[in-house]
mmCIF file as gemmi writes it, N, C-alpha and C atoms, coordinates in Angstrom:
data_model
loop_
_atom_site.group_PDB
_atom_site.id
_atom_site.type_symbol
_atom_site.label_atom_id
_atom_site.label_alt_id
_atom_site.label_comp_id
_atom_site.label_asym_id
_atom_site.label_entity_id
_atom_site.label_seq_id
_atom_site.pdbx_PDB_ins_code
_atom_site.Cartn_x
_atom_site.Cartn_y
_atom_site.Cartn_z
_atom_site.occupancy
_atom_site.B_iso_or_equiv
_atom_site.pdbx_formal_charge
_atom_site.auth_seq_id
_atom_site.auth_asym_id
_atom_site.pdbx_PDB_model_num
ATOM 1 N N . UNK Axp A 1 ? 7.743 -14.273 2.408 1 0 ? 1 A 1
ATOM 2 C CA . UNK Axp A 1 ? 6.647 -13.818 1.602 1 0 ? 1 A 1
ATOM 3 C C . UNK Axp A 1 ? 7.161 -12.754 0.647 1 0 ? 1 A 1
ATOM 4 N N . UNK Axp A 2 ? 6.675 -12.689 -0.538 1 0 ? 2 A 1
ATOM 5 C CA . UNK Axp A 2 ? 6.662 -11.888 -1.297 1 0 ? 2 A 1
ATOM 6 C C . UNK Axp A 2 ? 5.968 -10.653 -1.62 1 0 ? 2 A 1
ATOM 7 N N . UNK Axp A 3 ? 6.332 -9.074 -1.762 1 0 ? 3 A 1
ATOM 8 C CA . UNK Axp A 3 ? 5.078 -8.23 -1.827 1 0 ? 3 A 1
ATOM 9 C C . UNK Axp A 3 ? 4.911 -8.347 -3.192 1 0 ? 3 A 1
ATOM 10 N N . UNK Axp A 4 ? 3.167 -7.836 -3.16 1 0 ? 4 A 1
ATOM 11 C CA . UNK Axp A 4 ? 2.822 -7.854 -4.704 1 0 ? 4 A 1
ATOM 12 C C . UNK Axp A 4 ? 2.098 -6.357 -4.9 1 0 ? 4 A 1
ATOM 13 N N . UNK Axp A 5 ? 2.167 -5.987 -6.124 1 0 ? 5 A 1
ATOM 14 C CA . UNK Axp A 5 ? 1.666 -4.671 -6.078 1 0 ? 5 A 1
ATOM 15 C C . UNK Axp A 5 ? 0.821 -4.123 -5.2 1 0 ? 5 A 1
ATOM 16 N N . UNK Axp A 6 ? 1.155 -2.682 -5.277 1 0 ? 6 A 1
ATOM 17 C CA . UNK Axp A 6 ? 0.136 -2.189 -3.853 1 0 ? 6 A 1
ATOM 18 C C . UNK Axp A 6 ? 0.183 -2.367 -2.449 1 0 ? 6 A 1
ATOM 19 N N . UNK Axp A 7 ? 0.81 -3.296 -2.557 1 0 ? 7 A 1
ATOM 20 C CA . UNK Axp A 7 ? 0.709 -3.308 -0.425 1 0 ? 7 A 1
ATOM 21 C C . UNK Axp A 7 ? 1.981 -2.583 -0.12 1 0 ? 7 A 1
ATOM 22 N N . UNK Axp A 8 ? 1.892 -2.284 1.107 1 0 ? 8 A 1
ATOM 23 C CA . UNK Axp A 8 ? 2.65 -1.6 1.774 1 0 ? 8 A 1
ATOM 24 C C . UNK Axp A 8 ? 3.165 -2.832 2.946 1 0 ? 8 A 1
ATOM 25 N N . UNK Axp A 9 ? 3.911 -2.323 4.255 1 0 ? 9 A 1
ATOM 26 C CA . UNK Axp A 9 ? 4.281 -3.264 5.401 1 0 ? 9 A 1
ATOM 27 C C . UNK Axp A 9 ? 3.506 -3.551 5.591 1 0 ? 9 A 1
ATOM 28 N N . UNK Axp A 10 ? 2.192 -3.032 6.384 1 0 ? 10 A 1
ATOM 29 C CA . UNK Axp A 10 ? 1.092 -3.101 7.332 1 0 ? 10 A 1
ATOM 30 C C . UNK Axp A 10 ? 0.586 -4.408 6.751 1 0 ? 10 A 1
ATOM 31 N N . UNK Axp A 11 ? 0.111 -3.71 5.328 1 0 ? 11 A 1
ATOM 32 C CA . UNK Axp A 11 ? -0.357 -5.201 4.138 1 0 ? 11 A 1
ATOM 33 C C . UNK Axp A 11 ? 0.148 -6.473 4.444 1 0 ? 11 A 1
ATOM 34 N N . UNK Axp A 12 ? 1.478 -6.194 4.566 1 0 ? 12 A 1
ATOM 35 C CA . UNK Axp A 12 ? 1.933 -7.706 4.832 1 0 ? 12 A 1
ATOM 36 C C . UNK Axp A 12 ? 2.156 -8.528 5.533 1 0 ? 12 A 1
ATOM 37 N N . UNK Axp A 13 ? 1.888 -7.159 7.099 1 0 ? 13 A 1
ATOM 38 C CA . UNK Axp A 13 ? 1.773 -7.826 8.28 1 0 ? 13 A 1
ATOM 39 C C . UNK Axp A 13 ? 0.317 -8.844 8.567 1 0 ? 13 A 1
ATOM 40 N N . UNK Axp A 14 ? -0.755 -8.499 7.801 1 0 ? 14 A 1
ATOM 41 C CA . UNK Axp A 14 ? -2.156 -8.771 8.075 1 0 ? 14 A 1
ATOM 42 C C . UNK Axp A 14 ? -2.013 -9.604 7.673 1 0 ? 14 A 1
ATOM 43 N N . UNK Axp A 15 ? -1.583 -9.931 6.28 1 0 ? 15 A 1
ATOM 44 C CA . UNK Axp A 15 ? -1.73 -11.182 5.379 1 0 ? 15 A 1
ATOM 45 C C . UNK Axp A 15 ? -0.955 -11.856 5.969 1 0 ? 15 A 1
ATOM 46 N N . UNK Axp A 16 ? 0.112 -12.078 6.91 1 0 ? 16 A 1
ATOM 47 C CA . UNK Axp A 16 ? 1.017 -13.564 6.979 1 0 ? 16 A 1
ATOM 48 C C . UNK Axp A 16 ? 0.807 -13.511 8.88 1 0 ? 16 A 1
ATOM 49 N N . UNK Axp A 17 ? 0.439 -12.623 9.171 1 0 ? 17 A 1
ATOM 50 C CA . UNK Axp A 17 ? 0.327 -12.873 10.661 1 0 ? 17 A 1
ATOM 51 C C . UNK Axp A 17 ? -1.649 -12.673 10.912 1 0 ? 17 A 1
ATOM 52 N N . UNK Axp A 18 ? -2.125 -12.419 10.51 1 0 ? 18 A 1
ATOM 53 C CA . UNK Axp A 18 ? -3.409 -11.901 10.644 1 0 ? 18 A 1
ATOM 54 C C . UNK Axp A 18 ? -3.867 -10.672 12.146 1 0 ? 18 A 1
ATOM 55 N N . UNK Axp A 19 ? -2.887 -9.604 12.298 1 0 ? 19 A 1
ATOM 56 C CA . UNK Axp A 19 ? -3.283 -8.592 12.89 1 0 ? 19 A 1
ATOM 57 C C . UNK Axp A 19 ? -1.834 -7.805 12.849 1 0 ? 19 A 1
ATOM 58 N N . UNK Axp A 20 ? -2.38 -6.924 13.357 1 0 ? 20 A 1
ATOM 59 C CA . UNK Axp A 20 ? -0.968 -5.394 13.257 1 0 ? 20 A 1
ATOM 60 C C . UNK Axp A 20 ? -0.252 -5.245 14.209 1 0 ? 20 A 1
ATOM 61 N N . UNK Axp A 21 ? -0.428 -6.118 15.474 1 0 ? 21 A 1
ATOM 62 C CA . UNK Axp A 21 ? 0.059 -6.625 16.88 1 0 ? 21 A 1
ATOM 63 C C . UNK Axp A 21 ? 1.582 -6.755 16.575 1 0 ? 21 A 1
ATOM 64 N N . UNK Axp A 22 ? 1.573 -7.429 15.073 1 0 ? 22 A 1
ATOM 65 C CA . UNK Axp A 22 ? 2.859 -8.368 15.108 1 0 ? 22 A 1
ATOM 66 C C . UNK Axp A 22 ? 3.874 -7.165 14.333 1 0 ? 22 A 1
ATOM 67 N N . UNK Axp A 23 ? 3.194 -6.388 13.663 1 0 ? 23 A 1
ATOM 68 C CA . UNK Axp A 23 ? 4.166 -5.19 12.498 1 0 ? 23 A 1
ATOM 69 C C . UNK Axp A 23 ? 5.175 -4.885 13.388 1 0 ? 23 A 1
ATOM 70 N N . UNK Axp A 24 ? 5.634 -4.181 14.611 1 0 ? 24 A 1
ATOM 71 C CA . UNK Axp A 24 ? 7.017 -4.024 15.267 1 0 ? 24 A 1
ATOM 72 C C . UNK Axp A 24 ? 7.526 -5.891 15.113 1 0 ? 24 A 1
ATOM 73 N N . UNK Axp A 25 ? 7.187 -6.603 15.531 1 0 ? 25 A 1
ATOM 74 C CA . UNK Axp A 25 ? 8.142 -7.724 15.575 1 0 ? 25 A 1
ATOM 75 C C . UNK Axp A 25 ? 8.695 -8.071 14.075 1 0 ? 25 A 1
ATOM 76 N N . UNK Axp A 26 ? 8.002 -8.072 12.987 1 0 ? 26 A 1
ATOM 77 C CA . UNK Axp A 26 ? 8.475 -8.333 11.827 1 0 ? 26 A 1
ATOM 78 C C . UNK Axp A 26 ? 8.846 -7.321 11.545 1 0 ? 26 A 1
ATOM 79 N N . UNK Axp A 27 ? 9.2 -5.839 12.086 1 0 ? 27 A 1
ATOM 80 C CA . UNK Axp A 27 ? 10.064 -5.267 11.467 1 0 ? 27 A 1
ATOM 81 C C . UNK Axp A 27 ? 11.72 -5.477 12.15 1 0 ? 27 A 1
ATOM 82 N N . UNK Axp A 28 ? 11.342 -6.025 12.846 1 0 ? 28 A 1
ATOM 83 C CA . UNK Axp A 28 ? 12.774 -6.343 13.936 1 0 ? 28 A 1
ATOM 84 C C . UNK Axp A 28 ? 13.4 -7.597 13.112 1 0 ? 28 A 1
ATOM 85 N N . UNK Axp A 29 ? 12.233 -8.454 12.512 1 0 ? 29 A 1
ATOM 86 C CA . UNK Axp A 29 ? 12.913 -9.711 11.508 1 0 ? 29 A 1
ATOM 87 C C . UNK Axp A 29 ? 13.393 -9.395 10.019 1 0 ? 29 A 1
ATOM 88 N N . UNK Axp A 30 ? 12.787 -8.031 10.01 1 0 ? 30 A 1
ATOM 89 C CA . UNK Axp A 30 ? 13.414 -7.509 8.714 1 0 ? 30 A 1
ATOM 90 C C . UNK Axp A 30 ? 14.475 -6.294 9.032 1 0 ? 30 A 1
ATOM 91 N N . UNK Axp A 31 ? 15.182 -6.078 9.689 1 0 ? 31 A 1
ATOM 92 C CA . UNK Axp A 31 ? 16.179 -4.948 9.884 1 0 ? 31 A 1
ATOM 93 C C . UNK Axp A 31 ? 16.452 -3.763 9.276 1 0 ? 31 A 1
ATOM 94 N N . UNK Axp A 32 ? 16.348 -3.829 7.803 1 0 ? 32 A 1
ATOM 95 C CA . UNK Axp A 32 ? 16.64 -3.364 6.669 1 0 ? 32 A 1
ATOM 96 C C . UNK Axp A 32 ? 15.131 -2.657 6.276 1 0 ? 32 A 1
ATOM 97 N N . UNK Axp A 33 ? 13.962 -3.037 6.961 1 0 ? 33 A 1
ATOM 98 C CA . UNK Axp A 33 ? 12.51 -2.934 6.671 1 0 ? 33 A 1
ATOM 99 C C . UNK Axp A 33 ? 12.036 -1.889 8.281 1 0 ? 33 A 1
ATOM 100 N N . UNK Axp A 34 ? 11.085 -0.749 7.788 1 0 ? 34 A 1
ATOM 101 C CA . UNK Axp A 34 ? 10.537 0.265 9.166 1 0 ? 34 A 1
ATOM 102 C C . UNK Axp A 34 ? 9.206 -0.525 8.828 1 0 ? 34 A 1
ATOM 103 N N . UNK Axp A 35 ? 8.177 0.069 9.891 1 0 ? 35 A 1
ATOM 104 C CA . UNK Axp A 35 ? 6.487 0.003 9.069 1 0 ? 35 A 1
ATOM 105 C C . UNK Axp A 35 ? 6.315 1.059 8.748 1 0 ? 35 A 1
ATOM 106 N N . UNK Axp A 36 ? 7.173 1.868 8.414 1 0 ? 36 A 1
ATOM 107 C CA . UNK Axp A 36 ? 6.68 2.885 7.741 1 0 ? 36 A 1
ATOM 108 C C . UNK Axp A 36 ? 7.061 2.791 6.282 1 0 ? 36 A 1
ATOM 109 N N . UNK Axp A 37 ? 8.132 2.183 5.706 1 0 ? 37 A 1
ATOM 110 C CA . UNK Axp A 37 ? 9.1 1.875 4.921 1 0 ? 37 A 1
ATOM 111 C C . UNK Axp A 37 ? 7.432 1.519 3.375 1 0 ? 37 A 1
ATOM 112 N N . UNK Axp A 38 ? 7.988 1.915 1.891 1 0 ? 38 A 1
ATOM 113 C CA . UNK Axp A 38 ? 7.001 1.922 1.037 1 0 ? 38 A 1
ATOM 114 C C . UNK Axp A 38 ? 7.917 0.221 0.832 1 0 ? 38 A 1
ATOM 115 N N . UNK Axp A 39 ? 6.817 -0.788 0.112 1 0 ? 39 A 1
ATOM 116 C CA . UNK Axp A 39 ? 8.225 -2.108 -0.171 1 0 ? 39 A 1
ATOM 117 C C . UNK Axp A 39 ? 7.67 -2.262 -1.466 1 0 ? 39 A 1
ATOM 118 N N . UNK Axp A 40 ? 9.008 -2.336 -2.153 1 0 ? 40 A 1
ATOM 119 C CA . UNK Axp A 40 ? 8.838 -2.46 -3.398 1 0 ? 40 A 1
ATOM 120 C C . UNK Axp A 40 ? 8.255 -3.641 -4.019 1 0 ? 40 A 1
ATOM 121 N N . UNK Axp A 41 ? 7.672 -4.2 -4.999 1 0 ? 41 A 1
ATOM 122 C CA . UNK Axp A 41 ? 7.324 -5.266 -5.779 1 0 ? 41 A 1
ATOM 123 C C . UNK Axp A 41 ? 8.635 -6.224 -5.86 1 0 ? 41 A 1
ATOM 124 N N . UNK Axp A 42 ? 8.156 -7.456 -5.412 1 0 ? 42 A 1
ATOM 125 C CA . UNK Axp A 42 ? 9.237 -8.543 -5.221 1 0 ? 42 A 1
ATOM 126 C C . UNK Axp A 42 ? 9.756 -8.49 -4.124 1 0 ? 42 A 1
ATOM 127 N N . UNK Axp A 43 ? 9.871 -7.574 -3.511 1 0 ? 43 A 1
ATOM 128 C CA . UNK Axp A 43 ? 10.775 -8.002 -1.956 1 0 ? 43 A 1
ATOM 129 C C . UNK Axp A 43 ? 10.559 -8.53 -1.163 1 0 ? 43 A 1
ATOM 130 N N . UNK Axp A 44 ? 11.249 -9.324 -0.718 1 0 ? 44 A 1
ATOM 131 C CA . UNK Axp A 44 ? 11.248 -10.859 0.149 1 0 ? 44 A 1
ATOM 132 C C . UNK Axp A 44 ? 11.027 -9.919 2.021 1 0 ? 44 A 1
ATOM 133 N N . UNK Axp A 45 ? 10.031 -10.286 2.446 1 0 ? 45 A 1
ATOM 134 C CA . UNK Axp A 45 ? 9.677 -10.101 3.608 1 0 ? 45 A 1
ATOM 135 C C . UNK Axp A 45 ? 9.461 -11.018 4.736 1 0 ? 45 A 1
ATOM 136 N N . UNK Axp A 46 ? 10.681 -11.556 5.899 1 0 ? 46 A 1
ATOM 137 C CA . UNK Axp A 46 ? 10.594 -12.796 7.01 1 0 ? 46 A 1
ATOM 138 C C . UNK Axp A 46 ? 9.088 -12.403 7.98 1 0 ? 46 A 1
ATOM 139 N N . UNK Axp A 47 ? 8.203 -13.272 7.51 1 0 ? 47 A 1
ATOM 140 C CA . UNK Axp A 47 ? 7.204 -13.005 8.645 1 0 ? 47 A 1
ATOM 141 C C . UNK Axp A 47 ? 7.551 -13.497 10.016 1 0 ? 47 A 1
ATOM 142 N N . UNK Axp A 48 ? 6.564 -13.081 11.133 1 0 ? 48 A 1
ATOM 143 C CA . UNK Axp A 48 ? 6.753 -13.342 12.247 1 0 ? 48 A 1
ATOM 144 C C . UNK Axp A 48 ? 5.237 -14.609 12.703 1 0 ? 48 A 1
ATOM 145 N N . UNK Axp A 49 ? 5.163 -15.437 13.536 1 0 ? 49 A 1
ATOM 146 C CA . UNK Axp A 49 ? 3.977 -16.623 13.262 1 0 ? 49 A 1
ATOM 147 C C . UNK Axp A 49 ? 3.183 -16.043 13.448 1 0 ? 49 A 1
ATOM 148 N N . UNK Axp A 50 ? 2.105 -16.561 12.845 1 0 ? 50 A 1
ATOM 149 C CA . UNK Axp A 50 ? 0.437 -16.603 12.576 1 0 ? 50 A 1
ATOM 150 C C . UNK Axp A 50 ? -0.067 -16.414 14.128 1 0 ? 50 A 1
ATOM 151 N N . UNK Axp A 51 ? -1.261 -15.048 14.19 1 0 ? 51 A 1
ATOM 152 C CA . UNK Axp A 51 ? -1.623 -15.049 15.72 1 0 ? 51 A 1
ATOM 153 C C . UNK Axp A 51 ? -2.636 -15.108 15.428 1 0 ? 51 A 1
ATOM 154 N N . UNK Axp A 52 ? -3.511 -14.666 14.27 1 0 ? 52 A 1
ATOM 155 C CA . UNK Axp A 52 ? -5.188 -15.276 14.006 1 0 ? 52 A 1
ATOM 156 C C . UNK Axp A 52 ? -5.419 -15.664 12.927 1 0 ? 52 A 1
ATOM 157 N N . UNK Axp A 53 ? -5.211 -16.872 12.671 1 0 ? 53 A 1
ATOM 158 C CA . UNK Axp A 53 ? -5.43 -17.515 11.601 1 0 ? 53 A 1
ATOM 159 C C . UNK Axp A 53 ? -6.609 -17.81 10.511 1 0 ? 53 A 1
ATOM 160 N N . UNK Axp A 54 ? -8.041 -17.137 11.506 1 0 ? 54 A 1
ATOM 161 C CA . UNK Axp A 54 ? -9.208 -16.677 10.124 1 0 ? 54 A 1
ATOM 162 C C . UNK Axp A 54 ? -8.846 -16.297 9.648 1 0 ? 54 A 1
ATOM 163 N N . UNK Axp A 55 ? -7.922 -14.852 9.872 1 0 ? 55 A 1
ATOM 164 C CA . UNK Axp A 55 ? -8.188 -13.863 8.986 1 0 ? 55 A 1
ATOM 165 C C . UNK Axp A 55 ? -6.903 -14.026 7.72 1 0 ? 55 A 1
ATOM 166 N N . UNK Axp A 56 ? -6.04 -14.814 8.384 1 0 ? 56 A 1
ATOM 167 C CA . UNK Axp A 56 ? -5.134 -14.924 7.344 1 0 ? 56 A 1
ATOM 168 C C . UNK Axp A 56 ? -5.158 -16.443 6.01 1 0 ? 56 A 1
ATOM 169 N N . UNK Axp A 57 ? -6.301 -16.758 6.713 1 0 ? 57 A 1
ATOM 170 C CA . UNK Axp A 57 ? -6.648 -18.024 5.503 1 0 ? 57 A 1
ATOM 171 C C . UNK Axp A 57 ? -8.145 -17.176 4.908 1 0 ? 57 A 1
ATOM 172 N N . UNK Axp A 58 ? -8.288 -15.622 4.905 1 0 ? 58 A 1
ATOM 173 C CA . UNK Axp A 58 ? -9.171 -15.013 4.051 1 0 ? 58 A 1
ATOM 174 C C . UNK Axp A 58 ? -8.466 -14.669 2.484 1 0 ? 58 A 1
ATOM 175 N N . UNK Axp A 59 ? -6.911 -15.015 2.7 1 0 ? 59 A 1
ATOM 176 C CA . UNK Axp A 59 ? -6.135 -13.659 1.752 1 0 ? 59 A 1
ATOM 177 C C . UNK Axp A 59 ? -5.313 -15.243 1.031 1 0 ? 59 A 1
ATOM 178 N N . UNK Axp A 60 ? -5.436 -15.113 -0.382 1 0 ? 60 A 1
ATOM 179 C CA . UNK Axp A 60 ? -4.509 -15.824 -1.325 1 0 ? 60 A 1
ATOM 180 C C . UNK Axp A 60 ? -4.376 -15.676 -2.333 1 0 ? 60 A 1
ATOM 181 N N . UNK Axp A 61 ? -3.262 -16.042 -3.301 1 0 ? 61 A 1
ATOM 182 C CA . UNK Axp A 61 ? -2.39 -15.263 -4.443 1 0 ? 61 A 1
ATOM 183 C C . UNK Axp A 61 ? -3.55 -14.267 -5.158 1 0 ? 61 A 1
ATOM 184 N N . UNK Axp A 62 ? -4.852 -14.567 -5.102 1 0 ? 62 A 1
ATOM 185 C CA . UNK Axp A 62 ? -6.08 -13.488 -6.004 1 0 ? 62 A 1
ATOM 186 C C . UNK Axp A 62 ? -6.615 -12.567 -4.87 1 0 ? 62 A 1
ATOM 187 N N . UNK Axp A 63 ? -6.699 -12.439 -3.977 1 0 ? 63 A 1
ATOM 188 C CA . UNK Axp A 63 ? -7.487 -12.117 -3.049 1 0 ? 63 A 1
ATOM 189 C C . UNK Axp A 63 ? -6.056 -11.322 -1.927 1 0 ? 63 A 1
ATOM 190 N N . UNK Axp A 64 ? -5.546 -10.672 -1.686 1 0 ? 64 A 1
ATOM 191 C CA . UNK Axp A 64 ? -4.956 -10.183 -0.845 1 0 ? 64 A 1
ATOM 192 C C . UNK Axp A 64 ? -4.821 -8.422 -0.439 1 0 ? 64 A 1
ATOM 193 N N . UNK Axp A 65 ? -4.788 -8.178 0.73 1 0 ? 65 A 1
ATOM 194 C CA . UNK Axp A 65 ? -4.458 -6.867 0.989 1 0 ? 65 A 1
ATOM 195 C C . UNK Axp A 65 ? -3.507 -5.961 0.312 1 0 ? 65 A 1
ATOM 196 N N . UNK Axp A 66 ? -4.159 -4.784 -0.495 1 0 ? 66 A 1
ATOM 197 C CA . UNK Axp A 66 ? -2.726 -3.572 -1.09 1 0 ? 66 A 1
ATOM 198 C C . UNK Axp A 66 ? -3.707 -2.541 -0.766 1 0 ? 66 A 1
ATOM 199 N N . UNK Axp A 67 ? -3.252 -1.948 0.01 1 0 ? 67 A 1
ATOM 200 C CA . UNK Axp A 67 ? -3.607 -0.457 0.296 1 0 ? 67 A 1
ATOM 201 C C . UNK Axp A 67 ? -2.782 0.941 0.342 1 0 ? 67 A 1
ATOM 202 N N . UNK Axp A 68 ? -0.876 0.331 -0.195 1 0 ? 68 A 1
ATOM 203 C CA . UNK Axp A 68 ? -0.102 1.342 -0.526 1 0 ? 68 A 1
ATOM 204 C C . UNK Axp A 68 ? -0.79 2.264 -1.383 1 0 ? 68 A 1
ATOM 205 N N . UNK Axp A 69 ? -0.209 3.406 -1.257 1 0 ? 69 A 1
ATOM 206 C CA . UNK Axp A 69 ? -0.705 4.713 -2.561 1 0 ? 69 A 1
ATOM 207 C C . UNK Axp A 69 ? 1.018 5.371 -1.947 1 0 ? 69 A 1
ATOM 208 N N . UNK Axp A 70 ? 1.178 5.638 -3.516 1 0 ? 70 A 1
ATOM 209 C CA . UNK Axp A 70 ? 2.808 5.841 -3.861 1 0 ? 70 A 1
ATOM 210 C C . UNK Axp A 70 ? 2.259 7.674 -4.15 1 0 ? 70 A 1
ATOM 211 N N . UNK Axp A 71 ? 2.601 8.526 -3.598 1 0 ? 71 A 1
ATOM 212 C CA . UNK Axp A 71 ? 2.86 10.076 -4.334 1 0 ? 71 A 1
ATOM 213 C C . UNK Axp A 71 ? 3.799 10.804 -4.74 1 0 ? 71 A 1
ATOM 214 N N . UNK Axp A 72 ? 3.625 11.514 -5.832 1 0 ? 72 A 1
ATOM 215 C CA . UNK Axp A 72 ? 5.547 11.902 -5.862 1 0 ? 72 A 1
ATOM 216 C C . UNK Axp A 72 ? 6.195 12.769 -4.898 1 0 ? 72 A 1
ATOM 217 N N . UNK Axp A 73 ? 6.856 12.703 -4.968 1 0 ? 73 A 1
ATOM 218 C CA . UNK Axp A 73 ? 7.869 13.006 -3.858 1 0 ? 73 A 1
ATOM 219 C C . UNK Axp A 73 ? 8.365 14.791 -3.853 1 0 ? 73 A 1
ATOM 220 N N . UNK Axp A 74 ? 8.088 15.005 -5.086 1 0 ? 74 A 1
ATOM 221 C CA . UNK Axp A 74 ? 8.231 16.801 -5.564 1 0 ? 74 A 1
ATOM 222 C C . UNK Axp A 74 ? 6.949 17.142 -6.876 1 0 ? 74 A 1
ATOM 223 N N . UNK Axp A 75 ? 6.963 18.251 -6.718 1 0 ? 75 A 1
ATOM 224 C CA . UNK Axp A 75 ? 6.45 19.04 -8.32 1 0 ? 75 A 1
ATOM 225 C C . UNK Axp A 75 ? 5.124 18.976 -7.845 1 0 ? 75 A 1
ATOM 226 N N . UNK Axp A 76 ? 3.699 19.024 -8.735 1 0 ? 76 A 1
ATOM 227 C CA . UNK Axp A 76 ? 2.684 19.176 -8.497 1 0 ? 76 A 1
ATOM 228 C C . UNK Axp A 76 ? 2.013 17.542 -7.619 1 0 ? 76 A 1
ATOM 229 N N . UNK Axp A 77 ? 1.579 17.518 -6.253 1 0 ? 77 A 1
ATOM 230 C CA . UNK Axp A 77 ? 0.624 16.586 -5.495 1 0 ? 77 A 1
ATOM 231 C C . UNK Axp A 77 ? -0.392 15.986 -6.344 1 0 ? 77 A 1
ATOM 232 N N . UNK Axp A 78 ? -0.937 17.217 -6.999 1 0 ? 78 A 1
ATOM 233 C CA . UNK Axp A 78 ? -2.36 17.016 -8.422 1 0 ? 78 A 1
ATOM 234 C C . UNK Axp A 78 ? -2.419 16.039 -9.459 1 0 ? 78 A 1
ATOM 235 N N . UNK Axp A 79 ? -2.893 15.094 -9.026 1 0 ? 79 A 1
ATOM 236 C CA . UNK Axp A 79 ? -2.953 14.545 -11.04 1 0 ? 79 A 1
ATOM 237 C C . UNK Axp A 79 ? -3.077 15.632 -11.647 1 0 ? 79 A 1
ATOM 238 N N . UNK Axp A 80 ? -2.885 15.613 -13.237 1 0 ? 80 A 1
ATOM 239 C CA . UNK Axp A 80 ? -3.041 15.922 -14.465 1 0 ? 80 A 1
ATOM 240 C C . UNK Axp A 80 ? -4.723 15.819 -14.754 1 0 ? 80 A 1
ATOM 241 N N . UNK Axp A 81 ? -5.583 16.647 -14.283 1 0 ? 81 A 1
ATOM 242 C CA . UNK Axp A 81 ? -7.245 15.772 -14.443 1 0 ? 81 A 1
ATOM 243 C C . UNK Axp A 81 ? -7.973 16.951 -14.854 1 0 ? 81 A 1
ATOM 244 N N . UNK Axp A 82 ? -8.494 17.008 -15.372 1 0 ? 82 A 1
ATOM 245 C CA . UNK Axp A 82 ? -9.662 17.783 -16.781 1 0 ? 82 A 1
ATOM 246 C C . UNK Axp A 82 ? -11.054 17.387 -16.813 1 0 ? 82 A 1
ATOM 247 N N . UNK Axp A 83 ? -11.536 17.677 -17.858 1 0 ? 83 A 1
ATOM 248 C CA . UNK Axp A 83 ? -13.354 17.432 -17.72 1 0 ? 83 A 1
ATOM 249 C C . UNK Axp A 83 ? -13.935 18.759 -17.481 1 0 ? 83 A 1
ATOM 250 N N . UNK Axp A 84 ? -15.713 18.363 -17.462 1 0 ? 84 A 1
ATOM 251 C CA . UNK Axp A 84 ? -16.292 18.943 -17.463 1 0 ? 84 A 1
ATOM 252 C C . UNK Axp A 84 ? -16.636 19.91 -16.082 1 0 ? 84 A 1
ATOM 253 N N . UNK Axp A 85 ? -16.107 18.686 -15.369 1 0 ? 85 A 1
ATOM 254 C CA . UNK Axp A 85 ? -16.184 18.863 -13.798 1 0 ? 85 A 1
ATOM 255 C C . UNK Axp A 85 ? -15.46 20.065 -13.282 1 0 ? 85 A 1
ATOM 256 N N . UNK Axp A 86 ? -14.273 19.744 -13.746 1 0 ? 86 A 1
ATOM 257 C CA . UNK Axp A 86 ? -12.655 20.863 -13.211 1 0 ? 86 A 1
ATOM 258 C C . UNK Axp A 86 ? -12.699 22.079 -14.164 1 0 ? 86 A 1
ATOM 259 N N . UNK Axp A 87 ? -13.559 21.917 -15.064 1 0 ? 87 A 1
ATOM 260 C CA . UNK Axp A 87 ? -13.478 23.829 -16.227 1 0 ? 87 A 1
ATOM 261 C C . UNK Axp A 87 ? -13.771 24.414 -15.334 1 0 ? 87 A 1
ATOM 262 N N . UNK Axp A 88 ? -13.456 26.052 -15.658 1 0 ? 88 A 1
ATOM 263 C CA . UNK Axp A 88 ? -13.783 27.198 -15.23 1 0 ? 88 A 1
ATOM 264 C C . UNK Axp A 88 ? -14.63 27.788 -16.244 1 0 ? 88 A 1
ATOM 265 N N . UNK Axp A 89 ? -16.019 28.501 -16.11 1 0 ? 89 A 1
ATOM 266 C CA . UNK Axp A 89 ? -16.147 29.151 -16.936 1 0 ? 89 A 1
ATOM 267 C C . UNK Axp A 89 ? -15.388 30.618 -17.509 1 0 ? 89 A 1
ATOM 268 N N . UNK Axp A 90 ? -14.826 31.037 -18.647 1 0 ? 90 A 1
ATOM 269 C CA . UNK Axp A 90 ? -13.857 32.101 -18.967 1 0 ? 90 A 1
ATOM 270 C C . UNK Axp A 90 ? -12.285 31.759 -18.965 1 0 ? 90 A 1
ATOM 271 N N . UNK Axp A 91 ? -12.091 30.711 -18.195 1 0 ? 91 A 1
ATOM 272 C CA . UNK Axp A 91 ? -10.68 30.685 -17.712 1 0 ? 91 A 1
ATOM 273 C C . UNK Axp A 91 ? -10.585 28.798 -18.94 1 0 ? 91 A 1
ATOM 274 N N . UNK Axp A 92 ? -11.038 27.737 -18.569 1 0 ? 92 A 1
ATOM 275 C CA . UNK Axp A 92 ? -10.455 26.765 -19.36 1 0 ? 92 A 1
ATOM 276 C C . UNK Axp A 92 ? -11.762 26.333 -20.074 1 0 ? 92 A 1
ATOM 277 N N . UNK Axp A 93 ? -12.984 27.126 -19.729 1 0 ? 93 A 1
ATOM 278 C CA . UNK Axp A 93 ? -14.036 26.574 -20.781 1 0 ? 93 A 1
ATOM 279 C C . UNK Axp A 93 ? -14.852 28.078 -21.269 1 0 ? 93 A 1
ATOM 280 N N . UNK Axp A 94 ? -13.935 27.989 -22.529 1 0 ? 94 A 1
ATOM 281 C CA . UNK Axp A 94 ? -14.568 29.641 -23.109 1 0 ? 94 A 1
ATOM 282 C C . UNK Axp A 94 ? -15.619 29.368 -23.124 1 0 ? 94 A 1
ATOM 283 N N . UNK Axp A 95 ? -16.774 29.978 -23.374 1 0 ? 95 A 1
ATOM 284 C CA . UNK Axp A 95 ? -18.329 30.504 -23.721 1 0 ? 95 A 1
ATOM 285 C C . UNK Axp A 95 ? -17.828 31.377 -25.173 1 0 ? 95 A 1
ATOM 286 N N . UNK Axp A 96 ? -18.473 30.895 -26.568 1 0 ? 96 A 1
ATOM 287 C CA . UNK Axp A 96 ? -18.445 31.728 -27.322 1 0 ? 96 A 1
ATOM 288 C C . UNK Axp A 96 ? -19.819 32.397 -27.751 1 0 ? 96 A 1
């Protein structure tokens, strides 16, 4: 299987095995792969077989699990985010 934006391991454990039972065994088929591990776009991931198969004939090429969120790694945690919401009065929203 292939990851596609956004998912993480877990993601990909659900989608090709249909539960999280199986995430240690497919990380044992991927060596090179933790479940903790972020996986990049395109990387080829050996699943381990299908243990509930509703849930994994819910998910296809339009429809699939990404619940990665990537943060940087140093410098400010914060987006860059402004508005009306985040002013201060005196400090970033003068009053003249």
């Amino acid at each position: 299987m292939i990851a596609k934006q956004g998912q993480n391991f877990w993601d990909l454990v659900i989608q090709e095995t249909g539960s999280v039972d199986n995430a240690f065994e497919m990380s044992l088929l991927n060596p090179d792969r933790s479940v903790t591990d972020v996986v990049a776009i395109g990387t080829d991931i050996i699943s381990s077989p299908i243990t509930r198969k509703k849930i994994v004939d819910q998910f296809n090429d339009l429809n699939f699990p990404a619940t990665a969120e990537e943060f940087p790694s140093s410098g400010d945690l914060s987006p860059n985010i402004g508005g009306i919401g985040y002013m201060q009065i005196e400090t970033s929203f003068i009053v003249s």
